[in-house]
C-alpha positions as CSV (number, residue, x, y, z in Angstrom):
1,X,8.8,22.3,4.8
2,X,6.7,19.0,4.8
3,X,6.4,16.3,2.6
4,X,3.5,14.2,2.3
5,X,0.9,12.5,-0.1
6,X,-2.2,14.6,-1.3
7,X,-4.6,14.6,-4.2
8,X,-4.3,17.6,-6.1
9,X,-7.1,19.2,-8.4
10,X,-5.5,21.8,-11.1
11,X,-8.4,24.0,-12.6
12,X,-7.9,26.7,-15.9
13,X,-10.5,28.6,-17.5
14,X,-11.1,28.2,-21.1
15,X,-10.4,31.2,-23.2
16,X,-10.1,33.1,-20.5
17,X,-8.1,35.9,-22.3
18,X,-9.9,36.5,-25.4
19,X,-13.0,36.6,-23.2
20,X,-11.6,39.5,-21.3
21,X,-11.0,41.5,-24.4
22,X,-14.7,41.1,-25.4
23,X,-16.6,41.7,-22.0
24,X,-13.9,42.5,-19.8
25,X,-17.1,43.5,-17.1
26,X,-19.2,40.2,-17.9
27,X,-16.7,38.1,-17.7
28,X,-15.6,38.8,-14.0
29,X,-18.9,38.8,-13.1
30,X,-19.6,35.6,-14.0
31,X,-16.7,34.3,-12.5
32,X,-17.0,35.6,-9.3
33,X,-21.1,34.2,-9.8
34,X,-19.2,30.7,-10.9
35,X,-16.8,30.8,-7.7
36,X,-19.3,32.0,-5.0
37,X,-22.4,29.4,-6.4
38,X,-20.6,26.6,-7.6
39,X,-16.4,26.2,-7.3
40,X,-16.2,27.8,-3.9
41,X,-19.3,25.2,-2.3
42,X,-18.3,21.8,-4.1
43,X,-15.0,22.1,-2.9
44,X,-15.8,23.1,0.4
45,X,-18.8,19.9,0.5
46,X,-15.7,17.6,-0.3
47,X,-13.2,19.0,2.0
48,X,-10.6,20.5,-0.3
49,X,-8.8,23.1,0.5
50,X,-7.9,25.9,-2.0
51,X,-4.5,26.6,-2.7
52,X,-4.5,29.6,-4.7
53,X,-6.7,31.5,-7.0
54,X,-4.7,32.5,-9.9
55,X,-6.4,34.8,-11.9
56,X,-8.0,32.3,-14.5
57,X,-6.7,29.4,-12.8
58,X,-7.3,27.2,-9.4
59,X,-5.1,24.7,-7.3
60,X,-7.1,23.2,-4.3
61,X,-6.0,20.3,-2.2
62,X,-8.2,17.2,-1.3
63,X,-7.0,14.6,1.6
64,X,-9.6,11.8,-0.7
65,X,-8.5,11.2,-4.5
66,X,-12.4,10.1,-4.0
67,X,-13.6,13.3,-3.6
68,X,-11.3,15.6,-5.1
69,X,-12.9,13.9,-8.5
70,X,-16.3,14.2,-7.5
71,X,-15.7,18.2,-7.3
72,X,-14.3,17.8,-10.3
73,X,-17.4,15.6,-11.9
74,X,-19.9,17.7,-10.2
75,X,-18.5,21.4,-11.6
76,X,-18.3,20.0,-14.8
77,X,-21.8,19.1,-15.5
78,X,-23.1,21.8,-13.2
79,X,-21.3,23.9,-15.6
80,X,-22.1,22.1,-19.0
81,X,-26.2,22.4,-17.6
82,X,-26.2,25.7,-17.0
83,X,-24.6,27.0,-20.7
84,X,-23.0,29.6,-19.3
85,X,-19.4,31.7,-20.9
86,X,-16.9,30.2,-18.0
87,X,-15.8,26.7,-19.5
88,X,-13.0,24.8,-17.0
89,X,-10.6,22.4,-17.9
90,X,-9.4,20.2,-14.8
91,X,-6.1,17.7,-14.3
92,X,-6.0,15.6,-11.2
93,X,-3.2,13.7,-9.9
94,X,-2.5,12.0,-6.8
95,X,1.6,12.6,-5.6
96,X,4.0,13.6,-3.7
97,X,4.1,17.4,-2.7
98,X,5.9,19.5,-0.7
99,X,4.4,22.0,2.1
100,X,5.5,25.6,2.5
101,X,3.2,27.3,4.8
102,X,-0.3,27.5,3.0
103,X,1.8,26.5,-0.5
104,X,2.4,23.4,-1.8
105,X,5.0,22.3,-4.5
106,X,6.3,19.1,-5.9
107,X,5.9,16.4,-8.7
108,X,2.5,15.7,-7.6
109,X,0.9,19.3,-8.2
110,X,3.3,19.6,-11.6
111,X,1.3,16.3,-13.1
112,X,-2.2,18.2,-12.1
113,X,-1.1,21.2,-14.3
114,X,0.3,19.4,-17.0
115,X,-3.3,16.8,-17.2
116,X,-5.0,19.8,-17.4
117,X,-3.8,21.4,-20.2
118,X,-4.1,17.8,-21.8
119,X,-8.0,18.1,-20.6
120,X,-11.2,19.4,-23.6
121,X,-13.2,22.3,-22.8
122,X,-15.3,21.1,-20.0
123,X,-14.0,17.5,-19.3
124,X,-11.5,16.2,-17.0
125,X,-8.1,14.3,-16.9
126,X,-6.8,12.4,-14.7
127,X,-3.6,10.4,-14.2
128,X,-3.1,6.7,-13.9
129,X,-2.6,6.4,-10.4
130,X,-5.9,8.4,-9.9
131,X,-7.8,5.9,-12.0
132,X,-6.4,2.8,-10.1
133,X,-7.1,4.3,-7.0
134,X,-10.6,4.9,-7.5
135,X,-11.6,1.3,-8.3
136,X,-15.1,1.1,-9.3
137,X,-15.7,3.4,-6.6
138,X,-17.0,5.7,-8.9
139,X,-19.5,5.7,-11.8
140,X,-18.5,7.8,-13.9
141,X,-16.8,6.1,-17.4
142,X,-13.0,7.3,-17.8
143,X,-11.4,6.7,-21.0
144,X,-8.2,5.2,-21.4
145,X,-6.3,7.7,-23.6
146,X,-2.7,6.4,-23.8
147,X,0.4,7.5,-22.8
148,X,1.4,11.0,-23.0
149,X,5.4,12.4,-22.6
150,X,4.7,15.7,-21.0
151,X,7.3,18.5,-19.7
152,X,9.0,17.4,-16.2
153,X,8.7,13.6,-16.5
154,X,11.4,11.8,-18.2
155,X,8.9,8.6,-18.7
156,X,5.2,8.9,-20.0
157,X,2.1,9.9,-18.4
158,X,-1.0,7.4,-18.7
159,X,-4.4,9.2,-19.1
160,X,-7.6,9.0,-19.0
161,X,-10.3,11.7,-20.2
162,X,-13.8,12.2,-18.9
163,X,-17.1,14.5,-20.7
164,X,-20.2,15.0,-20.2
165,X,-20.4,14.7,-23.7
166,X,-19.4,11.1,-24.1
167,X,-21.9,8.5,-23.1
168,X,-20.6,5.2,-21.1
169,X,-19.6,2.1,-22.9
170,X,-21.7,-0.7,-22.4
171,X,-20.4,-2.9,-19.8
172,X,-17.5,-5.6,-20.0
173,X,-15.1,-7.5,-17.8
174,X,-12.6,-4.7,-17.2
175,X,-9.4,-5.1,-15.1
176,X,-7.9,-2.7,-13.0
177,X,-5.3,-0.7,-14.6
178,X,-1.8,-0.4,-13.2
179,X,0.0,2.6,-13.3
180,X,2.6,3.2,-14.5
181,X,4.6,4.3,-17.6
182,X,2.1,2.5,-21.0
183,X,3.9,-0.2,-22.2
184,X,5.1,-1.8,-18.9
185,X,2.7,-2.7,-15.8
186,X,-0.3,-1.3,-18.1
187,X,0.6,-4.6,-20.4
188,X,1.8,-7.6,-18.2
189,X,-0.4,-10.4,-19.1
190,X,-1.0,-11.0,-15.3
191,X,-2.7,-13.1,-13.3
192,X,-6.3,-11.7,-12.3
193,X,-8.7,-12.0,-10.0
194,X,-12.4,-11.7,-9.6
195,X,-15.0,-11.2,-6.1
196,X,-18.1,-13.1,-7.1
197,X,-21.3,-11.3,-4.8
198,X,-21.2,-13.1,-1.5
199,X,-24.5,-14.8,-1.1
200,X,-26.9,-14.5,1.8
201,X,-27.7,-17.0,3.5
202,X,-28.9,-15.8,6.7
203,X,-32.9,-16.0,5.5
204,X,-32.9,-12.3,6.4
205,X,-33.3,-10.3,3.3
206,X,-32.0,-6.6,5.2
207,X,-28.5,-9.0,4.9
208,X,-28.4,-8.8,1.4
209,X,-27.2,-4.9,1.4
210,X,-24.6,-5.9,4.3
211,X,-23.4,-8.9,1.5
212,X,-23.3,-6.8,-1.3
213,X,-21.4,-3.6,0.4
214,X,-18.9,-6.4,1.5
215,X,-18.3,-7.4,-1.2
216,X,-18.0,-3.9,-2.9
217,X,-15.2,-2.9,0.1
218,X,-13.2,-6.0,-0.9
219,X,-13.0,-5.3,-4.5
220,X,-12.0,-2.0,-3.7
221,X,-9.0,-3.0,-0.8
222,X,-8.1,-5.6,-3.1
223,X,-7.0,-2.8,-5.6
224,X,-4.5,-1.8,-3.1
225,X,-2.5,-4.2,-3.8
226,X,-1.4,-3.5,-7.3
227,X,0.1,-6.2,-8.2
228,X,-2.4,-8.1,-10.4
229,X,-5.5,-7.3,-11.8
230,X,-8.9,-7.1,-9.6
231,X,-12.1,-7.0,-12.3
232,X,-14.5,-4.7,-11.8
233,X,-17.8,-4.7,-10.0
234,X,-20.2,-4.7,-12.4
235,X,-18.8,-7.3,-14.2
236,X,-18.9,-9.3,-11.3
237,X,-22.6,-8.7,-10.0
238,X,-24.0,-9.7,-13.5
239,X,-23.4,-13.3,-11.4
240,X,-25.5,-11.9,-8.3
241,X,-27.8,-14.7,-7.3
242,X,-26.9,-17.0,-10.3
243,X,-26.0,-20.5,-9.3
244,X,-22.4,-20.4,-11.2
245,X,-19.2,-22.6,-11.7
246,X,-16.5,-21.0,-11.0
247,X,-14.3,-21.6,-13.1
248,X,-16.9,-21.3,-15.9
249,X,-17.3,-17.4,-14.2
250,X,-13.4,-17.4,-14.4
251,X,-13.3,-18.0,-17.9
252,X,-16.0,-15.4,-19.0
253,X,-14.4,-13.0,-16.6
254,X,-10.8,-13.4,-17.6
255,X,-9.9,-14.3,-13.9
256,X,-7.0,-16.5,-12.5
257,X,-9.0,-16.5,-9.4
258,X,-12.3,-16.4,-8.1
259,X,-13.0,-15.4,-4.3
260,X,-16.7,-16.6,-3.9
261,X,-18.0,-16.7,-0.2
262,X,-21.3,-16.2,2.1
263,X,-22.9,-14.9,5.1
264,X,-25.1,-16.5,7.4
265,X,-26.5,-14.4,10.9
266,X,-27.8,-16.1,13.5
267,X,-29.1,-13.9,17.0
268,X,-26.2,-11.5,17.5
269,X,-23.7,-12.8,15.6
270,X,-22.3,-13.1,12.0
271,X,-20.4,-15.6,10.1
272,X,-18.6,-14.9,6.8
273,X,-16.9,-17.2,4.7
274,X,-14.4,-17.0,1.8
275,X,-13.0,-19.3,-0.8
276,X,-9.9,-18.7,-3.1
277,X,-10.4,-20.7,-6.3
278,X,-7.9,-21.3,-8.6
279,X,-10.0,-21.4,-11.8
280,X,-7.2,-23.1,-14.2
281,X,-6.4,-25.5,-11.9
282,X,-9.8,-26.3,-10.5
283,X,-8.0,-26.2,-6.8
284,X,-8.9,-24.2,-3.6
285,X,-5.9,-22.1,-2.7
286,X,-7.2,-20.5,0.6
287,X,-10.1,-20.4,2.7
288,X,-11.4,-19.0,6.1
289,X,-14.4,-18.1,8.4
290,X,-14.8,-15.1,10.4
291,X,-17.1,-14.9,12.9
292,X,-18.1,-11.7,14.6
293,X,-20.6,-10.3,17.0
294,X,-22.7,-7.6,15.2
295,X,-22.3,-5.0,18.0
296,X,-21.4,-2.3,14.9
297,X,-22.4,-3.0,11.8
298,X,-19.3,-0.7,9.9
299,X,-16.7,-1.6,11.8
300,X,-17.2,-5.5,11.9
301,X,-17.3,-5.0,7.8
302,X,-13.5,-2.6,7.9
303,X,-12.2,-5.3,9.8
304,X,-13.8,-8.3,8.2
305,X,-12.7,-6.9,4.4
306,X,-8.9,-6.0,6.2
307,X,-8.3,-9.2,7.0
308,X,-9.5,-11.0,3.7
309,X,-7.4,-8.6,1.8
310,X,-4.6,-9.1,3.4
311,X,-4.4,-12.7,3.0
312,X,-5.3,-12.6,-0.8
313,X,-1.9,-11.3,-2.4
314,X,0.2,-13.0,0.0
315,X,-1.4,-16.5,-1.1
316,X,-2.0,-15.5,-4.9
317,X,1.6,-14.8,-5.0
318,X,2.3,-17.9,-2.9
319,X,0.1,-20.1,-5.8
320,X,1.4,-17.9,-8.7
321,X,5.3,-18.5,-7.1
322,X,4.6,-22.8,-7.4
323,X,3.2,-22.4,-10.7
324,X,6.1,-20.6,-12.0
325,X,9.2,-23.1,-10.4
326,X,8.2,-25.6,-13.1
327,X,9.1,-23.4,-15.7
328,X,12.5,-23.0,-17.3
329,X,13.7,-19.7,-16.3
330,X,14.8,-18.8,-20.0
331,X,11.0,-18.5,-20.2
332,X,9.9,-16.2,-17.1
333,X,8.4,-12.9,-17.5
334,X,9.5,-9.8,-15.2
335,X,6.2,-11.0,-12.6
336,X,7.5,-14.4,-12.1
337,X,11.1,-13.3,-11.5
338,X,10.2,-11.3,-8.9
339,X,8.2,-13.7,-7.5
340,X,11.0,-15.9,-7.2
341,X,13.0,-13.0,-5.9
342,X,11.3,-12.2,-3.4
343,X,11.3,-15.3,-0.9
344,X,15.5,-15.5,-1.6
345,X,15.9,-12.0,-0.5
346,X,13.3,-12.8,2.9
347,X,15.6,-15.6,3.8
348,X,18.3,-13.1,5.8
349,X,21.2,-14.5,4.0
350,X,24.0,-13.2,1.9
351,X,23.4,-16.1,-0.3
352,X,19.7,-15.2,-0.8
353,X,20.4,-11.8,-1.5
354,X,22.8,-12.2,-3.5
355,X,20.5,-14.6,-5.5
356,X,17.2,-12.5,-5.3
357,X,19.3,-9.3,-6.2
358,X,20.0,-10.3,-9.5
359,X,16.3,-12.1,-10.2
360,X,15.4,-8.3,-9.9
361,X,17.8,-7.1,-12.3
362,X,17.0,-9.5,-14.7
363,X,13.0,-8.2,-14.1
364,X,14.2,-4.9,-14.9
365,X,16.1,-5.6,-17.9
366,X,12.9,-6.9,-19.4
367,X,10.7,-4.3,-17.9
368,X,12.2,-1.3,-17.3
369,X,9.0,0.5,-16.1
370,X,8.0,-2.5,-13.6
371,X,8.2,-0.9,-10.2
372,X,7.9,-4.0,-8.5
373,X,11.6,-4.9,-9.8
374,X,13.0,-1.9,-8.4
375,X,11.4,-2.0,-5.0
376,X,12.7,-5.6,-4.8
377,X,16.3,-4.3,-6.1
378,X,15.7,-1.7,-3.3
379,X,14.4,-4.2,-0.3
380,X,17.8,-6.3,-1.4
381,X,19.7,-3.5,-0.2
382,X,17.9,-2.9,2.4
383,X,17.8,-6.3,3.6
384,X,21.6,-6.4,3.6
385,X,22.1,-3.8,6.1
386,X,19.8,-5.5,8.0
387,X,22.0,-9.0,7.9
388,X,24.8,-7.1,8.8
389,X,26.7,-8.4,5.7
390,X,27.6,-4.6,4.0
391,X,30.9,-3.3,4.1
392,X,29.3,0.1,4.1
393,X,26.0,1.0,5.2
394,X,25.1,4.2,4.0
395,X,26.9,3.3,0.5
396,X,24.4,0.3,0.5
397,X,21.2,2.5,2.0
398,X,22.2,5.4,-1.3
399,X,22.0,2.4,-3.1
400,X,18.7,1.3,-1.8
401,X,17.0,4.5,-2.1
402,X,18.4,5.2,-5.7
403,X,16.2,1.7,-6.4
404,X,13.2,2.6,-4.4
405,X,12.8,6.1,-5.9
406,X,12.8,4.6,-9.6
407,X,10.2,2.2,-8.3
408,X,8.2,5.6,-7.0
409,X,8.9,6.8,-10.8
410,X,6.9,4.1,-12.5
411,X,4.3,3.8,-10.1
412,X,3.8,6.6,-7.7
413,X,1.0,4.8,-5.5
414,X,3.2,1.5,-5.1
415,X,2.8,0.6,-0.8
416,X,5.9,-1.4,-1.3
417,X,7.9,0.8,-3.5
418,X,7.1,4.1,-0.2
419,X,7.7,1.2,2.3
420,X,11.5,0.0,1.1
421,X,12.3,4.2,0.8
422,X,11.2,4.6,3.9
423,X,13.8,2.0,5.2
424,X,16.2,3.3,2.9
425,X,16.1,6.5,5.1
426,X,16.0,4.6,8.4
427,X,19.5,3.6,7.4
428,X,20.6,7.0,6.5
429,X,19.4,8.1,10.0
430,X,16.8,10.1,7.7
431,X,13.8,9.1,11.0
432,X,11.6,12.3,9.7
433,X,11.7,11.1,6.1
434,X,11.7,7.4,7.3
435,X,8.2,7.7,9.2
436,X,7.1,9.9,6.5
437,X,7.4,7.4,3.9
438,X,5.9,4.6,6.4
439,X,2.8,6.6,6.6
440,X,2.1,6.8,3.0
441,X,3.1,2.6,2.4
442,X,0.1,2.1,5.1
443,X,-2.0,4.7,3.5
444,X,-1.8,3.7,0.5
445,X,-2.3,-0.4,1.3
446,X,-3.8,-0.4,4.8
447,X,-4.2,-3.7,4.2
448,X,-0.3,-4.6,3.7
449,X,0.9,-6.3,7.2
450,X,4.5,-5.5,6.0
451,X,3.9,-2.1,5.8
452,X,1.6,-2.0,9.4
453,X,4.6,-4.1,10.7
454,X,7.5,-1.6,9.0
455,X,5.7,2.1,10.3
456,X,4.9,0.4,13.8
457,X,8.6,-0.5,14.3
458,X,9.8,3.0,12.8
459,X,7.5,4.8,15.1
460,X,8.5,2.7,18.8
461,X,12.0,3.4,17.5
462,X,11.0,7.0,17.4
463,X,9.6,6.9,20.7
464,X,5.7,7.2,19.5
465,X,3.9,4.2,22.1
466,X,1.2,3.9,19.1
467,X,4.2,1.2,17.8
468,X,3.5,-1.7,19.5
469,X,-0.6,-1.2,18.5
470,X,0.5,-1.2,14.9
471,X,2.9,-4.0,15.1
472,X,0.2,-6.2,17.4
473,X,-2.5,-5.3,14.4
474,X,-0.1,-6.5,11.6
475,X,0.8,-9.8,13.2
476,X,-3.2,-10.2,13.4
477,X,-3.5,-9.5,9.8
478,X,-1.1,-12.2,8.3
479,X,-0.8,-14.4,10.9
480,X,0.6,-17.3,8.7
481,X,3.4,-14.7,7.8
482,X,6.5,-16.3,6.7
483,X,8.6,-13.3,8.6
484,X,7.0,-13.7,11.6
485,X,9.5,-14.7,14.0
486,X,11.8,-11.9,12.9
487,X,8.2,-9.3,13.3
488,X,7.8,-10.9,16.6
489,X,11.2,-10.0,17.7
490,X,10.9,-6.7,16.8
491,X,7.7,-6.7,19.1
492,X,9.1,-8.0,21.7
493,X,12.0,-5.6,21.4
494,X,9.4,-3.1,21.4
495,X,8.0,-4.6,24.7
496,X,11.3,-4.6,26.3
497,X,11.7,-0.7,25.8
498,X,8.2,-0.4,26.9
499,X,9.1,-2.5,30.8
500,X,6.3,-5.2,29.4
501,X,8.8,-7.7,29.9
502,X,6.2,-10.9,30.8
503,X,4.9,-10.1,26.8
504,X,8.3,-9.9,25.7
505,X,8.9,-12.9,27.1
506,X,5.8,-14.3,25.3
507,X,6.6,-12.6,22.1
508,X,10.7,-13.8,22.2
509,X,9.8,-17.6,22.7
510,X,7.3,-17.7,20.1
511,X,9.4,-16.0,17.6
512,X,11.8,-18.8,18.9
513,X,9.4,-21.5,18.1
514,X,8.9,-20.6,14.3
515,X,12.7,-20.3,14.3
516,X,14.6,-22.2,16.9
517,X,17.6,-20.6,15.4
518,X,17.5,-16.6,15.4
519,X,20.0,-15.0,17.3
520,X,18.0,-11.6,17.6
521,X,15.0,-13.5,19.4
522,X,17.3,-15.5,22.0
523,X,18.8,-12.0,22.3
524,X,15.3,-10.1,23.5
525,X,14.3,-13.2,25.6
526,X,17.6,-13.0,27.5
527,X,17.3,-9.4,28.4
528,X,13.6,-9.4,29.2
529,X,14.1,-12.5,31.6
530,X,17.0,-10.7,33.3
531,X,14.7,-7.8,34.1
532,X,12.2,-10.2,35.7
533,X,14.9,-11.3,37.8
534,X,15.2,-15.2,35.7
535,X,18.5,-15.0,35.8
536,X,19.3,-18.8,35.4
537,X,16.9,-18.9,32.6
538,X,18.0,-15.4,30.9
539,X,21.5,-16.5,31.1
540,X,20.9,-19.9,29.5
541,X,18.9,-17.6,26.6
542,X,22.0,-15.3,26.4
543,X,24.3,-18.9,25.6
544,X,21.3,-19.7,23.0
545,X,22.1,-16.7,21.0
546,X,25.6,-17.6,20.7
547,X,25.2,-20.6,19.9
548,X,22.4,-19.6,17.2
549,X,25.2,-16.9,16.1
550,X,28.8,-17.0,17.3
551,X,30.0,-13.2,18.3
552,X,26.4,-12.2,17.9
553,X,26.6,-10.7,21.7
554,X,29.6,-9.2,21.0
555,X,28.6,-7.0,18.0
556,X,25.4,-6.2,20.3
557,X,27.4,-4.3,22.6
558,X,26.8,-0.6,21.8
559,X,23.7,-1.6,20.5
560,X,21.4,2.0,19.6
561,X,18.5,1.2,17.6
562,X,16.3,4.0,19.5
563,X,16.6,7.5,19.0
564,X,16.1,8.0,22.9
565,X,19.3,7.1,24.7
566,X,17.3,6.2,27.8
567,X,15.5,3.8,25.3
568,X,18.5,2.4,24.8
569,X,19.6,2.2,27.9
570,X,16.4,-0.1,29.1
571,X,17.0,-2.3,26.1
572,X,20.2,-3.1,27.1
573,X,19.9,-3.3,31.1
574,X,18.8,-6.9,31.0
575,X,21.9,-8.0,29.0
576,X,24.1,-5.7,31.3
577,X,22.9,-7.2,34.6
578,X,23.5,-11.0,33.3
579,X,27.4,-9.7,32.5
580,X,27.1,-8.4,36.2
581,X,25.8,-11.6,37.8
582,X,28.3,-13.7,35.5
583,X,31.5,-11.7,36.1
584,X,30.7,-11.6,40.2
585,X,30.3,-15.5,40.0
586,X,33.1,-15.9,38.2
């Protein structure tokens, strides 16, 4: 069996029975005519794979949430055109699911069924998770329906309903929606933020669609995130070639921020650039310039809109963290706590755990359905295996994935919630699971360095060489991160198991310049030197780690992070040939 993330599409004709009992003939007829003209080719055009046919109902698989709605869409007013006696209902969910041969199972394809029972004759419902995932991606107008209990889930479903039937509401500043149990993430009064059309100011008019599909694929990556707000995209071109303030457009759109920004071409190259504006403080909080040569047009706007949305959470929650240490902390909601949390926790001490641990709590108390809190409560665990300060590893990993699998309740599509379980199973020597897990954080946030950083060090552990790419491509991303010397060890370490031991060396002394003090760094550089033959220098490393960490060396001896013992073996043949040179000068 195989686990793994899929968008599911759960179909159920209407009436099915009682139109059996008056055209028993007829009604097969037309839906075999309904299956071979219309169900059987949609699905097929969108890649979805059909499950199982069962009798008056369908299951079929899509590998895009993206297009498994726009089957869905495209049946339903194919079918409401033509008038004919077959009438569908359809639920679509986006989950978790477990593979058995052609089969599937699981939570995820439970939620379809259930959303479609919950769906009119004819329309469509689709989960919360769906919705936020599809941005404005899509122009079809889904109505927010509430919160429904339904059999299976022991917290409530949002949904939201679509007709051919109802017409669209006239447009308004409308926020993403987070998932999530209503009454929780759906109403945080948080901070959000808004991408005004980036003008053109290249002089070349043919720009203008490269400008505005820019800024469409930021708006969209930015919803990846999921942790505030991101308003949508047609409330954001009605400012398309106006001469605007900012903050006035942050006001009318009910934004914290404004990203504003422009490209300019010149021969064979393009420059972009990006401004963060905090709109109710009047202040920049970020900026940057990318310039690229246009050698292909797609792939220099993937990589331009990565790295843009990468940056913006990390330095929203980096303003949003400032703004909330001046207030009492009587008076801070569940966001700010965990804003708060977060940095203790990143600081590799018991204190800071300790500390950040029960910020979380607290978050939780006041939002139980906030699965940012427990994925924090769950990275605190995690994080204290990784210090070395547990009395019990796997107690603390159970511990750890107990937290991250509640976060995965409230908020099935949380990066960070799928990252922190995916450690949790690392420590439980769970690698299948772990990498598993990895894979859908990055999936679902490609844009999350933590997450590229976290499934490139899982894989090199597992022996896949496709490691050190990912790691190199997270450290490019968030360059500025404030774990980077610990990232760039695990590179380096990476390197080391890999014989590139001049880049480990590189890696290991830069890690050692953002932190003069970390052990694990001093550790890497010593072994890698030794294998280049340094030995003077590697040895004066080796006395740098203990000095940085007294008995550090020590606990390093049976050192087996890889799952390959000749992996482990290479890691440690730089340390073992300084204890040779030592002991035969001694």
């Amino acid at each position: 069996m195989q686990r793994r993330l899929a968008a599911i599409l759960a179909a159920d004709i209407v009436g099915y029975s009682s139109l059996m009992d008056e055209d028993e003939a007829g009604t097969l007829a037309a839906l075999k005519t309904h299956r071979a003209e219309l169900f059987y080719p949609e699905t097929e055009k969108r890649g979805g794979r059909i499950v199982k046919l069962m009798g008056d109902g369908a299951l079929v698989e899509f590998r895009s949430i993206l297009e498994a709605v726009e089957c869905a869409l495209a049946i339903q007013k194919a079918m409401a055109a033509s008038n004919g006696p077959i009438r569908l209902r359809i639920g679509l969910n986006l989950g978790d699911v477990v593979a058995d041969g052609e089969d599937i199972y699981g939570d995820g394809v439970n939620v379809a069924v259930r959303l479609e029972g919950l769906a009119e004759p004819g329309g469509v419902c689709i989960s919360s998770v769906v919705r936020e995932s599809l941005g404005k991606r899509i122009e079809a107008e889904f109505t927010d329906d509430g919160a429904f209990q339904i059999k299976g889930k022991p917290q409530p479903i949002h949904v939201w309903r679509w007709h051919p039937a109802t017409g669209p509401e006239p447009a308004r500043p409308v926020a993403a929606v987070h998932a999530g149990p209503a009454g929780t993430q759906a109403n945080f009064d948080l901070p959000a933020i808004a991408v005004l059309p980036l003008a053109n100011h290249s002089g070349d008019p043919e720009q203008e669609f490269f400008a505005d599909g820019l800024t469409d694929d930021i708006i969209t990556a930015l919803t990846y995130w999921r942790t505030f707000p991101v308003i949508a995209r047609h409330s954001c071109f009605e400012y398309k070639g106006r001469d605007v303030n900012v903050i006035d457009a942050g006001r009318e759109l009910g934004a914290r921020y404004i990203l504003e920004g422009s490209i300019r071409k010149g021969g064979g190259r393009i420059r972009i650039s990006v401004l963060l504006v905090d709109c109710s403080a009047g202040h920049h909080v970020w900026a940057e310039k990318y310039d690229r040569e246009l050698t292909g047009i797609f792939e220099v706007q993937d990589d331009i809109v990565q790295c843009i949305a990468a940056h913006i959470a990390p330095e929203v929650a980096l303003a949003e963290a400032r703004r909330s240490s001046v207030r009492c902390p009587a008076d801070l909601d569940a966001w700010e706590l965990c804003l708060r949390a977060l940095p203790l926790v990143r600081r590799r001490s018991l204190e800071g755990v300790t500390e950040g641990r029960a910020l979380f709590k607290q978050a939780i108390a006041l939002r139980p359905g906030y699965a940012d809190a427990h994925a924090g409560l769950a990275m605190s665990y995690n994080m204290e295996i990784l210090i070395g300060e547990t009395g019990d590893r796997f107690a603390t990993a159970a511990l750890a994935m107990e937290a991250a699998r509640a976060a995965i309740e409230c908020d099935e599509a949380s990066s960070f919630a799928h990252h922190e379980l995916s450690t949790a199973y690392q420590w439980l020597n769970r690698v299948d699971d772990a990498l598993a897990e990895a894979r859908t954080a990055v999936e679902l946030n490609p844009n999350d360095a933590y997450a590229l950083h976290a499934l490139g060090n899982k894989s090199d552990l597992a022996g896949d060489p496709q490691g050190i790419s990912l790691m190199e491509k997270a450290q490019e991303l968030n360059p500025a991160d404030a774990q980077l010397h610990s990232h760039l060890t695990f590179l380096a370490r990476a390197y080391v198991n890999s014989d590139m031991h001049e880049a480990a060396v590189d890696c290991a002394r830069r890690a050692i310049r953002r932190e003069p003090e970390y052990a694990p760094a001093h550790y890497i550089l010593a072994s890698a030197l030794a294998c280049l033959d340094r030995m003077s220098e590697a040895l004066q490393s080796l006395q740098d780690c203990e000095t940085a960490s007294q008995g550090f060396v020590e606990a390093r001896r049976g050192w087996q992070p890889y799952i390959s013992q000749a992996s482990n073996e290479r890691l440690l043949k730089g340390i073992r040939k300084i204890a040779l040179q030592s002991k035969s000068q001694g």
